[in-house]
C-alpha positions as a Python dict, from the first residue, in 0.01 Angstrom:
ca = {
    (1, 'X'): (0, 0, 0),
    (2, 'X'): (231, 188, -221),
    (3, 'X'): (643, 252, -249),
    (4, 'X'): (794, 568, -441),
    (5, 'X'): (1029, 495, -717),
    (6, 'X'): (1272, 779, -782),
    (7, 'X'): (1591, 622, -996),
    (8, 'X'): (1591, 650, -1334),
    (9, 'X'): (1654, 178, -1426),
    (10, 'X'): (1342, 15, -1488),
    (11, 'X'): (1469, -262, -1324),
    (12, 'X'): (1356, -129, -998),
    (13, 'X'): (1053, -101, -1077),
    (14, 'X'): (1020, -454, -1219),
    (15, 'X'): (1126, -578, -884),
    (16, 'X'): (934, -369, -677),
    (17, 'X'): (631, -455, -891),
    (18, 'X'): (727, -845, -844),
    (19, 'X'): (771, -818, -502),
    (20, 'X'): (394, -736, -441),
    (21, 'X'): (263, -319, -410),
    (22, 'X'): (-33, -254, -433),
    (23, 'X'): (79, 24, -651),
    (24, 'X'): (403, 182, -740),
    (25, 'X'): (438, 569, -689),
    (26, 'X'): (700, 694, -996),
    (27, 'X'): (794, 995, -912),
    (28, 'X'): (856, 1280, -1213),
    (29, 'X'): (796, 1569, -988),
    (30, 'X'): (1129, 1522, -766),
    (31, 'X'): (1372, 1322, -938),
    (32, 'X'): (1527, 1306, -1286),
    (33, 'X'): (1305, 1084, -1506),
    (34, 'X'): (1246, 1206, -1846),
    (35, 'X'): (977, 1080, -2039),
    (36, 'X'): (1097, 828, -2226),
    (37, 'X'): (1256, 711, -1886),
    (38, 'X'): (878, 682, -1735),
    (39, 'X'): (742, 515, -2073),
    (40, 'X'): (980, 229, -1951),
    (41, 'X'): (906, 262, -1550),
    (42, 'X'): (532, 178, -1674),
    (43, 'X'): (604, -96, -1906),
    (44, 'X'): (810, -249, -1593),
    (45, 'X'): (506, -239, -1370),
    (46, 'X'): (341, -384, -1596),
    (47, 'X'): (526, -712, -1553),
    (48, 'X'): (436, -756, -1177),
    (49, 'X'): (116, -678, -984),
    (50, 'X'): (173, -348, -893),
    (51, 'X'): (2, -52, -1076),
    (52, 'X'): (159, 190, -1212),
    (53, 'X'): (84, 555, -1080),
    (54, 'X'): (267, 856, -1233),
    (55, 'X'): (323, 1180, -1058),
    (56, 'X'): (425, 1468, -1298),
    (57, 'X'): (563, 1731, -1211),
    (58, 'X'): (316, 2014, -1208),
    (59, 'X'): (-21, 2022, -1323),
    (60, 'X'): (-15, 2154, -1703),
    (61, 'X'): (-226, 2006, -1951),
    (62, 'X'): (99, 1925, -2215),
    (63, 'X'): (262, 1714, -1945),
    (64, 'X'): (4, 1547, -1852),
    (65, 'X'): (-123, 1429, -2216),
    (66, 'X'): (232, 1279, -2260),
    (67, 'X'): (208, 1057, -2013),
    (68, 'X'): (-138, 952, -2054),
    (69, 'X'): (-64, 863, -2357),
    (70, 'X'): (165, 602, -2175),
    (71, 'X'): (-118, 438, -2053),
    (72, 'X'): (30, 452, -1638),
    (73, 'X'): (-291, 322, -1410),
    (74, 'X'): (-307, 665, -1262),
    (75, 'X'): (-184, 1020, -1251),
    (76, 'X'): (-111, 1242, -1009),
    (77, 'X'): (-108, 1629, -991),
    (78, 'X'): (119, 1782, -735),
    (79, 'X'): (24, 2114, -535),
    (80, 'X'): (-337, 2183, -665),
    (81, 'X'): (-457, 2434, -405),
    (82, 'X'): (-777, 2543, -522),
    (83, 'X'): (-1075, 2414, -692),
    (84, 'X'): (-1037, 2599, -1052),
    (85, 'X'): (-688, 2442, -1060),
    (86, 'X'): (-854, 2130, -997),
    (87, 'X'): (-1072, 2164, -1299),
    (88, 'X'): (-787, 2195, -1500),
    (89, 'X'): (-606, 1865, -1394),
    (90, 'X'): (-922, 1683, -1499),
    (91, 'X'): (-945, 1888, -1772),
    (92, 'X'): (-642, 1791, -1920),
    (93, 'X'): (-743, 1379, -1845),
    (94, 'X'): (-1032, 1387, -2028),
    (95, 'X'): (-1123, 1398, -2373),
    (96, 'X'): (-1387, 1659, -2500),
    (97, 'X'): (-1710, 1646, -2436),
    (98, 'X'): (-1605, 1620, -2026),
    (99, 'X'): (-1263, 1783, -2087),
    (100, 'X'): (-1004, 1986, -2332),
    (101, 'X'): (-749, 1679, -2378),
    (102, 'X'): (-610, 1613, -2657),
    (103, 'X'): (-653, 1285, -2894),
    (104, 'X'): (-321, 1100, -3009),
    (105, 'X'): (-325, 783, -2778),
    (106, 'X'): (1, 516, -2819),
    (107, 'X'): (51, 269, -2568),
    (108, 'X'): (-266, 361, -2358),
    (109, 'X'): (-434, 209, -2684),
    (110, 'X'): (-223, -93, -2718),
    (111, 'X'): (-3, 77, -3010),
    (112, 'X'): (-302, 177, -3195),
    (113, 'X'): (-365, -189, -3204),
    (114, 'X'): (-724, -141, -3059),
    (115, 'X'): (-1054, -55, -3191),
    (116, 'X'): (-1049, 337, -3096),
    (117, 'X'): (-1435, 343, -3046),
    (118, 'X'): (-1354, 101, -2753),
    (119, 'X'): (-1111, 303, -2631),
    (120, 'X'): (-1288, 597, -2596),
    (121, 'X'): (-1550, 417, -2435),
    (122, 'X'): (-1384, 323, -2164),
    (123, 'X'): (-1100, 532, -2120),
    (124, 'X'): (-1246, 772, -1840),
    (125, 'X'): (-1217, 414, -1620),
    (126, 'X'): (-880, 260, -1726),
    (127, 'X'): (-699, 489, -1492),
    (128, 'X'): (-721, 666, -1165),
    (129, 'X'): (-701, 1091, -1134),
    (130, 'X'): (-550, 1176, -773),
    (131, 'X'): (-473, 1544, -672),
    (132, 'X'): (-193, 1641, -380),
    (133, 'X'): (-338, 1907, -147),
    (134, 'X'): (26, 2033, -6),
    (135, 'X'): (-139, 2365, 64),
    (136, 'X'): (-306, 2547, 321),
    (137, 'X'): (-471, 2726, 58),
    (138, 'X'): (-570, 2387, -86),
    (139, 'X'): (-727, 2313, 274),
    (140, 'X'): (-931, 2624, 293),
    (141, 'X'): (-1062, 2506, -93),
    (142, 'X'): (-1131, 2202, -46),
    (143, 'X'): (-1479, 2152, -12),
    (144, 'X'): (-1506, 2328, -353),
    (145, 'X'): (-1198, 2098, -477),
    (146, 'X'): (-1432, 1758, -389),
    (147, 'X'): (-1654, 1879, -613),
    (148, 'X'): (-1469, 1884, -902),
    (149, 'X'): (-1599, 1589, -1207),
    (150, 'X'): (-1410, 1270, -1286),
    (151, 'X'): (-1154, 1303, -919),
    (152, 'X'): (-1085, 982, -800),
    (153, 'X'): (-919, 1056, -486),
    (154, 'X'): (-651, 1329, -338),
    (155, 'X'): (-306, 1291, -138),
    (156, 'X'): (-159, 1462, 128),
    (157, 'X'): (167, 1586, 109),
    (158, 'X'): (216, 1623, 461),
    (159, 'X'): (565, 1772, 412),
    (160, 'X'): (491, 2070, 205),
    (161, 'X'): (158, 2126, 387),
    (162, 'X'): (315, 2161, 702),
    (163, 'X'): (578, 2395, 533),
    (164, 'X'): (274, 2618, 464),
    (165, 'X'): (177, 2719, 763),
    (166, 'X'): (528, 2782, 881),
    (167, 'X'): (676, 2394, 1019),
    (168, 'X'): (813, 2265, 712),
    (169, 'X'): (875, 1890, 773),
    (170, 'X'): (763, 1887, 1105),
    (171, 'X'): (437, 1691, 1024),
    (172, 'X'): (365, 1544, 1349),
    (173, 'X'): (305, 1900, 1532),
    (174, 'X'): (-6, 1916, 1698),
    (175, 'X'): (-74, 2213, 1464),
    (176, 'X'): (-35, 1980, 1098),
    (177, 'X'): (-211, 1680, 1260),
    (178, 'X'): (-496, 1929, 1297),
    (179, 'X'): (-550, 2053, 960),
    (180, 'X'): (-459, 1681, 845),
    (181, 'X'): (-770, 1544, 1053),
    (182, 'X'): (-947, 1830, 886),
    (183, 'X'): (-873, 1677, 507),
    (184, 'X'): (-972, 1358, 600),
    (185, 'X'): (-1299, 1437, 778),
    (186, 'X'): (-1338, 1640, 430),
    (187, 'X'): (-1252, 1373, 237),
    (188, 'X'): (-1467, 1111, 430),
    (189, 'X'): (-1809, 1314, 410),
    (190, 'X'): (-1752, 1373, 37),
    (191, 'X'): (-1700, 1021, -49),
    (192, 'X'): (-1357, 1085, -181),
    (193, 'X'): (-1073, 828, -127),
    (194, 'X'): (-775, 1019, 39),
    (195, 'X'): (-393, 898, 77),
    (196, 'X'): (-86, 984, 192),
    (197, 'X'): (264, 976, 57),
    (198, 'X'): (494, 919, 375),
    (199, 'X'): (802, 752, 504),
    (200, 'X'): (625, 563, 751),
    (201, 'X'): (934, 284, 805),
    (202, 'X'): (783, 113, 1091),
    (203, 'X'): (491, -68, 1163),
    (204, 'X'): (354, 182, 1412),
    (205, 'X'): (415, 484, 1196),
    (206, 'X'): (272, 298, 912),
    (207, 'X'): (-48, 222, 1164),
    (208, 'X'): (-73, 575, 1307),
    (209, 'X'): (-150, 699, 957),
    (210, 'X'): (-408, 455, 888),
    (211, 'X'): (-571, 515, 1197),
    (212, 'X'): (-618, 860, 1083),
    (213, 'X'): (-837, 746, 828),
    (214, 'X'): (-620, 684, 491),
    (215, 'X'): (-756, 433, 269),
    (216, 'X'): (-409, 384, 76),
    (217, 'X'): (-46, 501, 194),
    (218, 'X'): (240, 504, -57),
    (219, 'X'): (525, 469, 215),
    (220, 'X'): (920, 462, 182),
    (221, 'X'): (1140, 490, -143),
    (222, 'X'): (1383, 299, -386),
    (223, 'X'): (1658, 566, -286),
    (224, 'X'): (1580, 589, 117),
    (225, 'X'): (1569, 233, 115),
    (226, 'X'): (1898, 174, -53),
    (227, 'X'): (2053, 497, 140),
    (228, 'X'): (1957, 306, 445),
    (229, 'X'): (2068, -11, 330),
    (230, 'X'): (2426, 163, 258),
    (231, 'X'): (2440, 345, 580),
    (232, 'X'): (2407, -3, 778),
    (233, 'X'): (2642, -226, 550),
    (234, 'X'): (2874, 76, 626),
    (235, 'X'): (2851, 114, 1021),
    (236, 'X'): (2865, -294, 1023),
    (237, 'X'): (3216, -294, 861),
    (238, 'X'): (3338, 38, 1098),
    (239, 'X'): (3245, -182, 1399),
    (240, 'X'): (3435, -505, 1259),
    (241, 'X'): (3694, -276, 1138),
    (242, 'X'): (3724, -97, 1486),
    (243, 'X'): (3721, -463, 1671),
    (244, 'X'): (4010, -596, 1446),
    (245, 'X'): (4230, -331, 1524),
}
């Protein structure tokens, strides 16, 4: 189990990471990290349990290297809707002979403290490589996209992917539930993990998503829960406000 982080102090992520995730989601693609911001986010993780799992915001080979070079737990690439555009995600997270990245590790080699032959070695398994199918396109690729070398596992972005067939944010229709039932059968017969990035902020929503087959949810937010947290300290002083008048 997983919870986005969106602000920019790496305090948050510290505490999250203290508290207990599974993994933390920090989020490039939506909010306004920079990325000497994220270096920091991932050193924070680091001081908890949680793992840290960057999303960047789109899927280009320079964007990428920059934060591998962070040494985060995992990437993700958002909206990859086809199987060539795949290719190049994992491209750009591996290092020639299996891909096209670029060599110039810092703290992903412990500050050039460690024996680069090791790190080569085993740098293909030292962090995950998740793609976001967002897309209807993405669905209609998909068994090509499973395919694709070194993928560890893909999310859902159920928002966007119901926004592509015309019910943007309305990912409980009948109509997204379908297609999301499709990934997931997908998913399951390929033998590739699949999430979900979703509020989910109750026990039943968190359940109905599991029961649809998702073998890791990242669910809720540093700013929706501190936006909901406001909203109730808020409505609690109106209503002793209201009674003392």
């Amino acid at each position: 189990m997983g919870f986005e982080i969106d602000y920019t102090d790496p305090s948050i992520s510290e505490m999250a990471s203290r508290i207990g995730f599974d993994f933390l989601w920090l989020d490039m693609e939506h909010s306004s990290v920079n990325h000497e911001t994220m270096l920091t986010e991932i050193i924070a993780c680091s001081s908890g349990s949680a793992a840290s799992v960057v999303r960047v915001p789109w899927n280009e080979p320079y964007v990428a290297k920059r934060i591998l070079e962070m040494g985060p737990d995992g990437i993700i690439f958002p909206m990859v809707n086809s199987a060539a555009e795949a290719r190049i995600a994992m491209d750009s997270c591996m290092y020639p002979p299996y891909g096209k990245r670029g060599f110039g590790p810092r703290r992903a080699c412990n500050y050039l403290l460690e024996d680069m032959s090791v790190y080569i070695n085993e740098v293909s398994d030292r962090f995950c490589r998740f793609i976001q199918i967002e897309h209807i396109d993405a669905v209609r690729d998909l068994d090509a996209i499973l395919k694709v070398s070194f993928l560890d596992g893909i999310i859902v972005g159920p928002c966007d992917l119901s926004g592509s067939i015309g019910l943007l944010n309305d990912i409980y229709n009948p109509k997204v539930l379908k297609v999301i039932d499709e990934i997931v059968g997908k998913c399951k017969a390929a033998k590739i993990p699949a999430g979900i990035a979703v509020g989910a902020d109750t026990p039943e929503l968190l359940k109905f998503w599991l029961d649809k087959g998702f073998q890791f949810i990242s669910a809720g937010s540093d700013m929706g829960e501190l936006g909901a947290a406001i909203k109730r300290r808020k409505l609690m002083m109106d209503k002793v406000r209201n009674e003392c008048i």
